[in-house]
mmCIF file as gemmi writes it, N, C-alpha and C atoms, coordinates in Angstrom:
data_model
loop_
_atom_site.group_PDB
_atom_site.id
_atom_site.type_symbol
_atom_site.label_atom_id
_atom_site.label_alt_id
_atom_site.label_comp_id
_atom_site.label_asym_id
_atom_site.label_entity_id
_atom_site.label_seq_id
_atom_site.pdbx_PDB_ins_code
_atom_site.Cartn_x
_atom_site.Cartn_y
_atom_site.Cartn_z
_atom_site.occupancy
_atom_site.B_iso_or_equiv
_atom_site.pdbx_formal_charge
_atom_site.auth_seq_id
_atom_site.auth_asym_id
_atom_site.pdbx_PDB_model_num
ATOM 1 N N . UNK Axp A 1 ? -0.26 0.906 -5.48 1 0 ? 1 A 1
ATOM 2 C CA . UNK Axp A 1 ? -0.785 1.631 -4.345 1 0 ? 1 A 1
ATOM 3 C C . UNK Axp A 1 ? -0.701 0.737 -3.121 1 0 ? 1 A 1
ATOM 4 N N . UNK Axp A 2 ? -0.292 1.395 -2.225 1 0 ? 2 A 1
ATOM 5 C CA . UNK Axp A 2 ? -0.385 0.664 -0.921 1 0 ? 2 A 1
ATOM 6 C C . UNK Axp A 2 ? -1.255 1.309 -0.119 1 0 ? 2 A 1
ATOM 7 N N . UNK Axp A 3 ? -2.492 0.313 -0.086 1 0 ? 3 A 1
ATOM 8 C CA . UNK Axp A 3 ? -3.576 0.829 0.922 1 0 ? 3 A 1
ATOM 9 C C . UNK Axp A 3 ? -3.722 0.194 2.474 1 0 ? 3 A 1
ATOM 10 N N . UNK Axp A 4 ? -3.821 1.279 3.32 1 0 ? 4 A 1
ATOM 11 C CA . UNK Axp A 4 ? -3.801 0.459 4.876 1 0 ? 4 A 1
ATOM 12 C C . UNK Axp A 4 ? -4.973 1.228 5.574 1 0 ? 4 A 1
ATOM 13 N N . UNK Axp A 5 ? -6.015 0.486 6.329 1 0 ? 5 A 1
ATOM 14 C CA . UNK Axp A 5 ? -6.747 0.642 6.701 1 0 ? 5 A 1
ATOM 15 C C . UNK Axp A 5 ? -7.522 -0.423 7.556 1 0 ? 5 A 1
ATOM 16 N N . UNK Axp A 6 ? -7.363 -0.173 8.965 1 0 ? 6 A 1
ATOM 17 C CA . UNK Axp A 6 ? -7.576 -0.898 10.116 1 0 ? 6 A 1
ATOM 18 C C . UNK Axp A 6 ? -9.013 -1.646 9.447 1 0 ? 6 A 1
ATOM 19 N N . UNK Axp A 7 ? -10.014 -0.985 9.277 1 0 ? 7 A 1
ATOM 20 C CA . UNK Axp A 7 ? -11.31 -1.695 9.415 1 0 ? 7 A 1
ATOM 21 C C . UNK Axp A 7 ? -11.693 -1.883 7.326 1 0 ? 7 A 1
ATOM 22 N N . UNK Axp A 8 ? -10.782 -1.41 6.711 1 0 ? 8 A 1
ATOM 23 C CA . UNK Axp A 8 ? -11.208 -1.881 5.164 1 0 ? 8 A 1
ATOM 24 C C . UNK Axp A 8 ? -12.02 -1.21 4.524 1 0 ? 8 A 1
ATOM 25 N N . UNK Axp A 9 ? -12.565 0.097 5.402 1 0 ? 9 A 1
ATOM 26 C CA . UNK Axp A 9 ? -13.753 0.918 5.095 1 0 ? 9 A 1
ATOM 27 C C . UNK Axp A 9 ? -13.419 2.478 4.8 1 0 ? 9 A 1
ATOM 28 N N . UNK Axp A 10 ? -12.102 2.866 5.062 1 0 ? 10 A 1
ATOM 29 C CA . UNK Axp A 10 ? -12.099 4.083 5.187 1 0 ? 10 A 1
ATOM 30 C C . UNK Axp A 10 ? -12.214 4.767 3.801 1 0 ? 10 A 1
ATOM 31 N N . UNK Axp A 11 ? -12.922 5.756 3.845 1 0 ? 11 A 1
ATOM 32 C CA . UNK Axp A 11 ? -13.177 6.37 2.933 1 0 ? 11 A 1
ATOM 33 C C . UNK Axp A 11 ? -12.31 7.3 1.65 1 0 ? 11 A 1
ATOM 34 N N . UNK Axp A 12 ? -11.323 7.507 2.215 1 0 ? 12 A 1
ATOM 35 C CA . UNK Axp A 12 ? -10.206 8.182 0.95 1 0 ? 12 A 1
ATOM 36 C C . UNK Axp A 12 ? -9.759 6.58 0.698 1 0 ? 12 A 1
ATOM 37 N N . UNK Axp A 13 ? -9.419 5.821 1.525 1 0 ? 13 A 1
ATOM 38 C CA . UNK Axp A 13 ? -8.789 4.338 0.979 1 0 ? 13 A 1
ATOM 39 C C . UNK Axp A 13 ? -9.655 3.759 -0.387 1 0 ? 13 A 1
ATOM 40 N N . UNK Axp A 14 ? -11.17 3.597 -0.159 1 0 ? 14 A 1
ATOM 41 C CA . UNK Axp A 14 ? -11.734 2.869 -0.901 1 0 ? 14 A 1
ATOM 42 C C . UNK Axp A 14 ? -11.446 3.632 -2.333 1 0 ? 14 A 1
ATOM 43 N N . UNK Axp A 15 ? -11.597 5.169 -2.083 1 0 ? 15 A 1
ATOM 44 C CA . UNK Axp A 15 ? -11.411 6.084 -3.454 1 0 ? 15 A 1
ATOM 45 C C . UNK Axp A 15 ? -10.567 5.512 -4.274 1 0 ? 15 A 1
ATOM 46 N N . UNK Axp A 16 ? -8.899 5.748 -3.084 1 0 ? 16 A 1
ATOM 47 C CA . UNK Axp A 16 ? -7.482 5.645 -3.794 1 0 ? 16 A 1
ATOM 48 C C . UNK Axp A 16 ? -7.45 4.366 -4.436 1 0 ? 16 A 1
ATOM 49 N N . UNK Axp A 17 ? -8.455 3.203 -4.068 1 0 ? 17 A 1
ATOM 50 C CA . UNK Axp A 17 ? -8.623 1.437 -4.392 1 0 ? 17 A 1
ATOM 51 C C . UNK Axp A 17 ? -8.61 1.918 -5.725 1 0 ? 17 A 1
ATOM 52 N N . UNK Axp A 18 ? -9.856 2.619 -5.927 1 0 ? 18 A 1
ATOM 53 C CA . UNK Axp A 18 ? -10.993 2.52 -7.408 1 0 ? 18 A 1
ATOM 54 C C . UNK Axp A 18 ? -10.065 4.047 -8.247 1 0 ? 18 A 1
ATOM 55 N N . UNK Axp A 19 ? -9.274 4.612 -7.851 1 0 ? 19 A 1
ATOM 56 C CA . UNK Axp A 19 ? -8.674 5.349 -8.609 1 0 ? 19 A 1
ATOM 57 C C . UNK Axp A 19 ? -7.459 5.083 -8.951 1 0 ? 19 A 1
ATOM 58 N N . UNK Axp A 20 ? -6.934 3.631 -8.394 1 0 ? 20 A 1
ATOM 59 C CA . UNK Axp A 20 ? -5.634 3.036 -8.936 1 0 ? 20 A 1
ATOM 60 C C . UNK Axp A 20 ? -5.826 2.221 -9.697 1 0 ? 20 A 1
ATOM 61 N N . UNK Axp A 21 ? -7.323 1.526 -9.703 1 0 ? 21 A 1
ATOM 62 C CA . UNK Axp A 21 ? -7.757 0.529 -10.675 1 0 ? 21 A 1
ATOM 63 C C . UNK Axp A 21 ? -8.416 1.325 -11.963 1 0 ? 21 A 1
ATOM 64 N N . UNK Axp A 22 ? -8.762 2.251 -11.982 1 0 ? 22 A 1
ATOM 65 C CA . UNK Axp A 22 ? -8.579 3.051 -13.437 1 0 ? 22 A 1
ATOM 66 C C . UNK Axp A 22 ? -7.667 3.735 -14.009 1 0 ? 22 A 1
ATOM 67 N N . UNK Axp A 23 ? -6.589 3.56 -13.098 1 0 ? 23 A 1
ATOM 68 C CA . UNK Axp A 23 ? -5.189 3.776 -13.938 1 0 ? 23 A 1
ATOM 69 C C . UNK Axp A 23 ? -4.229 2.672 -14.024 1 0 ? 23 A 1
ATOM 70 N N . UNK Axp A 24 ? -5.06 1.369 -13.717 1 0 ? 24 A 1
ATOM 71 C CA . UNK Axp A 24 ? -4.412 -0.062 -14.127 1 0 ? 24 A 1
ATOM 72 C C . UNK Axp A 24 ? -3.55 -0.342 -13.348 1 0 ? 24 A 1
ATOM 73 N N . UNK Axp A 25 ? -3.339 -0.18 -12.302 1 0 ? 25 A 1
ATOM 74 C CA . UNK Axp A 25 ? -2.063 0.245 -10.856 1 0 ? 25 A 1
ATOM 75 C C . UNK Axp A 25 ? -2.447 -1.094 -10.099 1 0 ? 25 A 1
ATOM 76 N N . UNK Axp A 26 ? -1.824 -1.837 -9.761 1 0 ? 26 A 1
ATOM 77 C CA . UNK Axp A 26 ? -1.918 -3.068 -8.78 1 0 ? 26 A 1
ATOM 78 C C . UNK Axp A 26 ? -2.259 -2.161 -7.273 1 0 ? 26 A 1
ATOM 79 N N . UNK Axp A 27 ? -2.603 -3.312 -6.376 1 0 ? 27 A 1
ATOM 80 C CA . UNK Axp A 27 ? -3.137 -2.522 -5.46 1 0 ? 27 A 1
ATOM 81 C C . UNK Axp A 27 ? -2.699 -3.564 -3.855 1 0 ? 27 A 1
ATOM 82 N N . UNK Axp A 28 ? -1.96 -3.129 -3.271 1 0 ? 28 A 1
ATOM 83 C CA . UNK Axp A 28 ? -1.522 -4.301 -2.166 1 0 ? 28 A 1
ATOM 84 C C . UNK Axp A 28 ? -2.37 -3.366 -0.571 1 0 ? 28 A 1
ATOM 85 N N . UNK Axp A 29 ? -2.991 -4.169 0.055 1 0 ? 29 A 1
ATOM 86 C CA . UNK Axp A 29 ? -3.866 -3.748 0.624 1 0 ? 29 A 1
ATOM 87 C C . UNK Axp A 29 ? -3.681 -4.483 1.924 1 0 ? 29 A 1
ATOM 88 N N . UNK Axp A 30 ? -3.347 -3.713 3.292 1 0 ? 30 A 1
ATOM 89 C CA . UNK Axp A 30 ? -3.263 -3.826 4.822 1 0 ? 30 A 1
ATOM 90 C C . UNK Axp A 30 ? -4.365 -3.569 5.113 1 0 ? 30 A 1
ATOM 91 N N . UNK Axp A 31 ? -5.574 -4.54 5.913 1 0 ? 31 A 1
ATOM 92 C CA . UNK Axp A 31 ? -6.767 -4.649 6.393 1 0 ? 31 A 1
ATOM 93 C C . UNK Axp A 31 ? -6.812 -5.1 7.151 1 0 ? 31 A 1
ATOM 94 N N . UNK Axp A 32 ? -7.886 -5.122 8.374 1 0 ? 32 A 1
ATOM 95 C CA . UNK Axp A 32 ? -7.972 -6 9.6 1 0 ? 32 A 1
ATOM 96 C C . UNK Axp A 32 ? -9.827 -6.367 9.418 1 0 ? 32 A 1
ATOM 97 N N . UNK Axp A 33 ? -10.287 -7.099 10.497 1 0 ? 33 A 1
ATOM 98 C CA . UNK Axp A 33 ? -11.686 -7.558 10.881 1 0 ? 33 A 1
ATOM 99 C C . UNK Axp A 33 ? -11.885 -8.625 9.442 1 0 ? 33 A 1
ATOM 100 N N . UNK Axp A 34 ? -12.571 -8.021 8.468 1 0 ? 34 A 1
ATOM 101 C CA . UNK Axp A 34 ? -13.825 -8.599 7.19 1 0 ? 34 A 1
ATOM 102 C C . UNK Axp A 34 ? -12.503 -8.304 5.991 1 0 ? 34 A 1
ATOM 103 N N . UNK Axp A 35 ? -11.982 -7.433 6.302 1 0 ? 35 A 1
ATOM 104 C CA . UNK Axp A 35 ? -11.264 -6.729 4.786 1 0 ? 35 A 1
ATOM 105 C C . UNK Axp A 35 ? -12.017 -5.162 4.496 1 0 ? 35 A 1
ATOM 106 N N . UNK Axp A 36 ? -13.681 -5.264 4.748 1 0 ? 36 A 1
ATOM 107 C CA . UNK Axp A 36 ? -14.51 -4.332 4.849 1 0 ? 36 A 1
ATOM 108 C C . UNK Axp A 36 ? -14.504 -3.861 3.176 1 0 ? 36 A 1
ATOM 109 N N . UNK Axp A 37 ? -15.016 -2.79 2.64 1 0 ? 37 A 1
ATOM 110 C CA . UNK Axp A 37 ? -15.226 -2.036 1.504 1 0 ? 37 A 1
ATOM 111 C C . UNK Axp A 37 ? -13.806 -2.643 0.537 1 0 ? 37 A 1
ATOM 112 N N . UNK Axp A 38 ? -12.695 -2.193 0.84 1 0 ? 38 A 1
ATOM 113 C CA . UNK Axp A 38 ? -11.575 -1.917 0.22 1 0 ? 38 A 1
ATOM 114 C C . UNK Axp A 38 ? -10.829 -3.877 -0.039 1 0 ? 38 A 1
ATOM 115 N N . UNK Axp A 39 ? -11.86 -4.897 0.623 1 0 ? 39 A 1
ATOM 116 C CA . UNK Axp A 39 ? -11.329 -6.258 0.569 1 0 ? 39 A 1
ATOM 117 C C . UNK Axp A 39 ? -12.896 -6.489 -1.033 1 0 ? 39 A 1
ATOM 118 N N . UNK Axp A 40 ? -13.714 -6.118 -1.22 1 0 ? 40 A 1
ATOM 119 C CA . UNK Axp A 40 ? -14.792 -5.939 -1.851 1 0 ? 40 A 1
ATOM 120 C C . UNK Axp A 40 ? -14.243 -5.217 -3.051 1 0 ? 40 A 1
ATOM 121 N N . UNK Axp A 41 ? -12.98 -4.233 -3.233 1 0 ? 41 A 1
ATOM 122 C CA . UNK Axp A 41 ? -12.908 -3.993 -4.319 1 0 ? 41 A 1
ATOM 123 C C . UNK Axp A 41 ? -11.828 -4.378 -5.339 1 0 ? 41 A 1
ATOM 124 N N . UNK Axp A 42 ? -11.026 -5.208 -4.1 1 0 ? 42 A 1
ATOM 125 C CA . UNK Axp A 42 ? -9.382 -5.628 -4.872 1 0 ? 42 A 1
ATOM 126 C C . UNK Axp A 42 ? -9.82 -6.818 -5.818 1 0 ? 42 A 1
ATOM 127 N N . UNK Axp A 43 ? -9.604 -6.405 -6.86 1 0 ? 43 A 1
ATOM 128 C CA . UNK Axp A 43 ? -9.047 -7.786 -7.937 1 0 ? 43 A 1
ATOM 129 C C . UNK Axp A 43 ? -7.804 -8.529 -7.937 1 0 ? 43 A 1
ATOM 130 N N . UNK Axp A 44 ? -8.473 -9.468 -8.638 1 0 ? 44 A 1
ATOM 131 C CA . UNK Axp A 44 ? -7.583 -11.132 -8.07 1 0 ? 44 A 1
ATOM 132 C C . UNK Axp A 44 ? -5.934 -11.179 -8.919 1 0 ? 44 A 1
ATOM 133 N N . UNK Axp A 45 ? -5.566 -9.467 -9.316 1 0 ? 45 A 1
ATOM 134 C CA . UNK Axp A 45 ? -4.17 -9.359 -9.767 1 0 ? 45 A 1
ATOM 135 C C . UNK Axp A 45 ? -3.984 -8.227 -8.012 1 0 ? 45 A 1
ATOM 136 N N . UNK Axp A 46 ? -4.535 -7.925 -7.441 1 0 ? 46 A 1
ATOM 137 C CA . UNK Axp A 46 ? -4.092 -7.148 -6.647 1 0 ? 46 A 1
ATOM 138 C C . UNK Axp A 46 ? -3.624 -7.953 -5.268 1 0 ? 46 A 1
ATOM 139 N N . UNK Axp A 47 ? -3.274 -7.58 -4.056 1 0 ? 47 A 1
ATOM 140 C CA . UNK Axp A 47 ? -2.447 -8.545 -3.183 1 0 ? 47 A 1
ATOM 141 C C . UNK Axp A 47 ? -3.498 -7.719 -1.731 1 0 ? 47 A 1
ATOM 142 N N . UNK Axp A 48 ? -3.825 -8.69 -1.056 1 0 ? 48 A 1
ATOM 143 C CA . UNK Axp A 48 ? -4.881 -8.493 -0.003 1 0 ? 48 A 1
ATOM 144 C C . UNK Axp A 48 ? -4.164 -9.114 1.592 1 0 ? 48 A 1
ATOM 145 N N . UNK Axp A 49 ? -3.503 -8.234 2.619 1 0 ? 49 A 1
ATOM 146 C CA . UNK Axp A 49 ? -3.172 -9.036 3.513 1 0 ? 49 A 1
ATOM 147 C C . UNK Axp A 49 ? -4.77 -8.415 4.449 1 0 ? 49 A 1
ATOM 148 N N . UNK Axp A 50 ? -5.217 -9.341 5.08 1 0 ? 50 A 1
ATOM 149 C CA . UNK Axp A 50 ? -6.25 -9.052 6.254 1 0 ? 50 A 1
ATOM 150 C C . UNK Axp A 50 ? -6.122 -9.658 7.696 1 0 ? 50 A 1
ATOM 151 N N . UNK Axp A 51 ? -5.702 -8.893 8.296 1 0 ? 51 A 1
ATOM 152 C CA . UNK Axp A 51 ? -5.759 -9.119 10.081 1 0 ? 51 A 1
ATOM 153 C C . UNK Axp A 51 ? -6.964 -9.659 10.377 1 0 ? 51 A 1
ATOM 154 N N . UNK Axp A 52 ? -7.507 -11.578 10.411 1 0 ? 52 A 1
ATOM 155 C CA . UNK Axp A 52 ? -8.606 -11.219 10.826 1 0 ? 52 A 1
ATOM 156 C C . UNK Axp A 52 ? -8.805 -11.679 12.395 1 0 ? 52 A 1
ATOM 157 N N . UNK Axp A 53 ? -8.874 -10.313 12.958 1 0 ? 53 A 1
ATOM 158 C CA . UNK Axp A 53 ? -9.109 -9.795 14.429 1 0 ? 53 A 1
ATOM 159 C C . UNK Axp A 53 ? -9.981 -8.61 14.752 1 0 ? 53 A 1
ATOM 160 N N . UNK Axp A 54 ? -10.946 -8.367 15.449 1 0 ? 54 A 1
ATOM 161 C CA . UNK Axp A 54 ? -11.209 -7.119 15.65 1 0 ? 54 A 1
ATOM 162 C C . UNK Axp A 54 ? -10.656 -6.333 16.261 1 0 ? 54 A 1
ATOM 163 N N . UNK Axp A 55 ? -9.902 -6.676 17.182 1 0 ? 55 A 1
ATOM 164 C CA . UNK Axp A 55 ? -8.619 -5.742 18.168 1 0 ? 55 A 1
ATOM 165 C C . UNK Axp A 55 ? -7.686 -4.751 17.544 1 0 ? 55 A 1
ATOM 166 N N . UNK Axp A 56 ? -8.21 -3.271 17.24 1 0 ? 56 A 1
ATOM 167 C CA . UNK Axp A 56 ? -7.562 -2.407 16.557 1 0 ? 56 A 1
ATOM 168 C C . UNK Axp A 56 ? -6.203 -2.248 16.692 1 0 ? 56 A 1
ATOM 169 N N . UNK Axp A 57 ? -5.631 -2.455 17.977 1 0 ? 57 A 1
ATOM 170 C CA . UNK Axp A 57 ? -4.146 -2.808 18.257 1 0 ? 57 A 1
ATOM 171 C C . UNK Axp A 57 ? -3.842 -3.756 17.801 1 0 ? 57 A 1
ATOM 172 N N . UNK Axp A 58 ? -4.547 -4.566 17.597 1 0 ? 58 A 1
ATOM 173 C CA . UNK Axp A 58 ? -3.598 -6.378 17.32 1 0 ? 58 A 1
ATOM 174 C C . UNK Axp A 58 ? -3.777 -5.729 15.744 1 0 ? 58 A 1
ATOM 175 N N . UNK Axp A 59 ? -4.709 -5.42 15.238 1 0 ? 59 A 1
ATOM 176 C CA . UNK Axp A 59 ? -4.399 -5.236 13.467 1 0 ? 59 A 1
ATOM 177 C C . UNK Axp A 59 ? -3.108 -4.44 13.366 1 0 ? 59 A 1
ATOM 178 N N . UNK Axp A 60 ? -3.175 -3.114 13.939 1 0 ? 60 A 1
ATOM 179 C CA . UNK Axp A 60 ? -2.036 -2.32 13.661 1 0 ? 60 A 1
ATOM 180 C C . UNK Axp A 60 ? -0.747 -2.726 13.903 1 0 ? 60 A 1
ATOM 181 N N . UNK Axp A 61 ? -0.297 -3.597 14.956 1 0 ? 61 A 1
ATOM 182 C CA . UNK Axp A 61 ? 0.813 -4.507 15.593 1 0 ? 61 A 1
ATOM 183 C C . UNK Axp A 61 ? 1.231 -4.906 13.972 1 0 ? 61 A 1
ATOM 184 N N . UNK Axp A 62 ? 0.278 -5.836 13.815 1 0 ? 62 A 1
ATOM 185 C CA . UNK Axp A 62 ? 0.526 -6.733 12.42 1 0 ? 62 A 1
ATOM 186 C C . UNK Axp A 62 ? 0.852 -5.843 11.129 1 0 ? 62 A 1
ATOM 187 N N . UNK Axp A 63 ? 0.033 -4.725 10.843 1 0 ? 63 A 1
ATOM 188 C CA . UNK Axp A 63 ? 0.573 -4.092 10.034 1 0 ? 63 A 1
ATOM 189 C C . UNK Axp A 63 ? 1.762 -3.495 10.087 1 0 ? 63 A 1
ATOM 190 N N . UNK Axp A 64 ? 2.489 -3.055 11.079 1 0 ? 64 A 1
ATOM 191 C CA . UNK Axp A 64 ? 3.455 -2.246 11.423 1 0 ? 64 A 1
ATOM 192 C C . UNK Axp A 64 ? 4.553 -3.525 11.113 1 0 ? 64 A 1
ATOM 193 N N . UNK Axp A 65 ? 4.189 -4.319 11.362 1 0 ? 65 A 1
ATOM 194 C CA . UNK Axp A 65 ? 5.397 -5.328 10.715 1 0 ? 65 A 1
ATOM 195 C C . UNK Axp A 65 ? 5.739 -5.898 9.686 1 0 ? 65 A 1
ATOM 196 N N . UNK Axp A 66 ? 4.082 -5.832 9.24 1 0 ? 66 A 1
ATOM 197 C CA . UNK Axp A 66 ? 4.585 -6.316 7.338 1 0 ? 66 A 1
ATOM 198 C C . UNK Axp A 66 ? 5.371 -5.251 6.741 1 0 ? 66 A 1
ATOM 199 N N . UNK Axp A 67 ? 4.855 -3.941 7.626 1 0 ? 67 A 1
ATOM 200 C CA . UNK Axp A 67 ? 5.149 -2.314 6.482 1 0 ? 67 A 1
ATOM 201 C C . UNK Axp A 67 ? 7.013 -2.641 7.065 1 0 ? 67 A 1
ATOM 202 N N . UNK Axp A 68 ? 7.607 -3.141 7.989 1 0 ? 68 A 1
ATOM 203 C CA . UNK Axp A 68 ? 8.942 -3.73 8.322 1 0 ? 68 A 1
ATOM 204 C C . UNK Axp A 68 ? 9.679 -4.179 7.874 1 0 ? 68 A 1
ATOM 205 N N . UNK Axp A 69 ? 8.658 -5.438 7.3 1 0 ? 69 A 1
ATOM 206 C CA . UNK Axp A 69 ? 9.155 -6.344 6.395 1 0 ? 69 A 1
ATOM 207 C C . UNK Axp A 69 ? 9.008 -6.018 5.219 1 0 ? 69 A 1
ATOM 208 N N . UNK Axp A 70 ? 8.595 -5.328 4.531 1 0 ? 70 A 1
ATOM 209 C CA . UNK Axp A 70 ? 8.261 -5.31 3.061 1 0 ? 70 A 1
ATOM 210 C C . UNK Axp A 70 ? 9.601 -4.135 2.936 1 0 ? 70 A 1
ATOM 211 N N . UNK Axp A 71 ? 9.596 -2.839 4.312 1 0 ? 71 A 1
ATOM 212 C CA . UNK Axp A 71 ? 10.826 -2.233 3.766 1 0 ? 71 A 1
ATOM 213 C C . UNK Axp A 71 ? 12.21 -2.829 3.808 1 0 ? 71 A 1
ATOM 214 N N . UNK Axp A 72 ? 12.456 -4.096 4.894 1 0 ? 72 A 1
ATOM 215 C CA . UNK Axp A 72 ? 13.611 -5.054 4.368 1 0 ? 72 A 1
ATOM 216 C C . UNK Axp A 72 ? 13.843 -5.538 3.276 1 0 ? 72 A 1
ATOM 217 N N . UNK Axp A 73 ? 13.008 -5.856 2.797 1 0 ? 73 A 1
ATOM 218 C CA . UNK Axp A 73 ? 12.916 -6.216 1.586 1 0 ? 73 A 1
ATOM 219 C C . UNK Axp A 73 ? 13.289 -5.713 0.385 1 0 ? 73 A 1
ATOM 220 N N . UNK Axp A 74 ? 13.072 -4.649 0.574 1 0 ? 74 A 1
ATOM 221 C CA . UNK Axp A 74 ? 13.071 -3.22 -0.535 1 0 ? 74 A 1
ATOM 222 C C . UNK Axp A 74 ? 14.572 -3.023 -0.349 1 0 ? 74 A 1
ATOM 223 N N . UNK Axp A 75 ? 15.294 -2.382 0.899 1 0 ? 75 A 1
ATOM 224 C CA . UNK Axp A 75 ? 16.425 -2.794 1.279 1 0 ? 75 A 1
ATOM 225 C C . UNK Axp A 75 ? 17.529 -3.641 0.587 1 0 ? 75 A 1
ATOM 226 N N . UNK Axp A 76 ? 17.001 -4.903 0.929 1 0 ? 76 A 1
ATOM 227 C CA . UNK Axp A 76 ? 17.887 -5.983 0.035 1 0 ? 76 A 1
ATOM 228 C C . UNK Axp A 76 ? 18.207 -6.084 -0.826 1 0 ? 76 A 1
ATOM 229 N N . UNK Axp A 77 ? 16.817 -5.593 -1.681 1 0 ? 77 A 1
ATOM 230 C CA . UNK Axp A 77 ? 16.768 -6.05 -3.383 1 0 ? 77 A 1
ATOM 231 C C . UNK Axp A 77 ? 17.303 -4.408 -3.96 1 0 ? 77 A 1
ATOM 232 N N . UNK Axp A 78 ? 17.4 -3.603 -3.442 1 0 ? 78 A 1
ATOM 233 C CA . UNK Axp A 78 ? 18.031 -2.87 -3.975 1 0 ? 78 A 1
ATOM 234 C C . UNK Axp A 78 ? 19.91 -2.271 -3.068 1 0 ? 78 A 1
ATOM 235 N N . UNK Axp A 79 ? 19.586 -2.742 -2.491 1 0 ? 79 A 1
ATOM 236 C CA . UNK Axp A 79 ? 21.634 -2.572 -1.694 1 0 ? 79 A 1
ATOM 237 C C . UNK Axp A 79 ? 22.25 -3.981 -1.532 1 0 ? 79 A 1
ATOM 238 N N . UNK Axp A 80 ? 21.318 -5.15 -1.611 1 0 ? 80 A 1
ATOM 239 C CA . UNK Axp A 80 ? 22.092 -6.24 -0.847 1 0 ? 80 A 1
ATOM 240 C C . UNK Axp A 80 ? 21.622 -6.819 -0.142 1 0 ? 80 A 1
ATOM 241 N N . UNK Axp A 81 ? 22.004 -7.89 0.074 1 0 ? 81 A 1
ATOM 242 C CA . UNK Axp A 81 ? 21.314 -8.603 1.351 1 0 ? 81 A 1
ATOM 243 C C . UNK Axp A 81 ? 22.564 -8.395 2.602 1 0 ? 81 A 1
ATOM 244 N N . UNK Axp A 82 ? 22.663 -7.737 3.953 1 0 ? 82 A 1
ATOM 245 C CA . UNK Axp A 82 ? 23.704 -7.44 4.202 1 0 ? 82 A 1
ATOM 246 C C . UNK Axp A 82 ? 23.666 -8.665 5.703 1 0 ? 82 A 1
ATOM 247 N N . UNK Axp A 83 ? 22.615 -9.277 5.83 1 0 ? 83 A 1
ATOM 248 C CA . UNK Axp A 83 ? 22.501 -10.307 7.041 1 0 ? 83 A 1
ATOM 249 C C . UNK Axp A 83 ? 23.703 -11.339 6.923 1 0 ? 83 A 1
């Protein structure tokens, strides 16, 4: 599951946390400020990036680039590396 959520609190997020962890699902998680609720529920097999800033733009900036980078990535490892 890939969970993203500016402040770590939102409410279908925390669900989708605790309903991927009862179906044994790793859980990679885009957060900003604390981590909030959803940094409180990831286990230490799951992957936690946290913006820590309160500036709702500066979190989203940052997220918008990992979600960039992670689809380069995806990219590569499945067509090639074409750089």
């Amino acid at each position: 599951l890939l969970a993203i959520s500016t402040s770590g609190n939102s409410g279908n997020m925390t669900a989708a946390v605790s309903a991927a962890h009862e179906r044994e699902m790793r859980v990679v998680a885009l957060t900003g400020k604390g981590g909030g609720r959803i940094g409180e529920l990831l286990s230490p097999a799951d992957v936690h990036l946290c913006v820590p800033h309160s500036s709702t733009a500066r979190i989203q900036e940052v997220h918008i680039l990992t979600i960039h980078c992670l689809c380069d990535a995806v990219d590569a490892s499945l067509l090639g590396d074409e750089s």
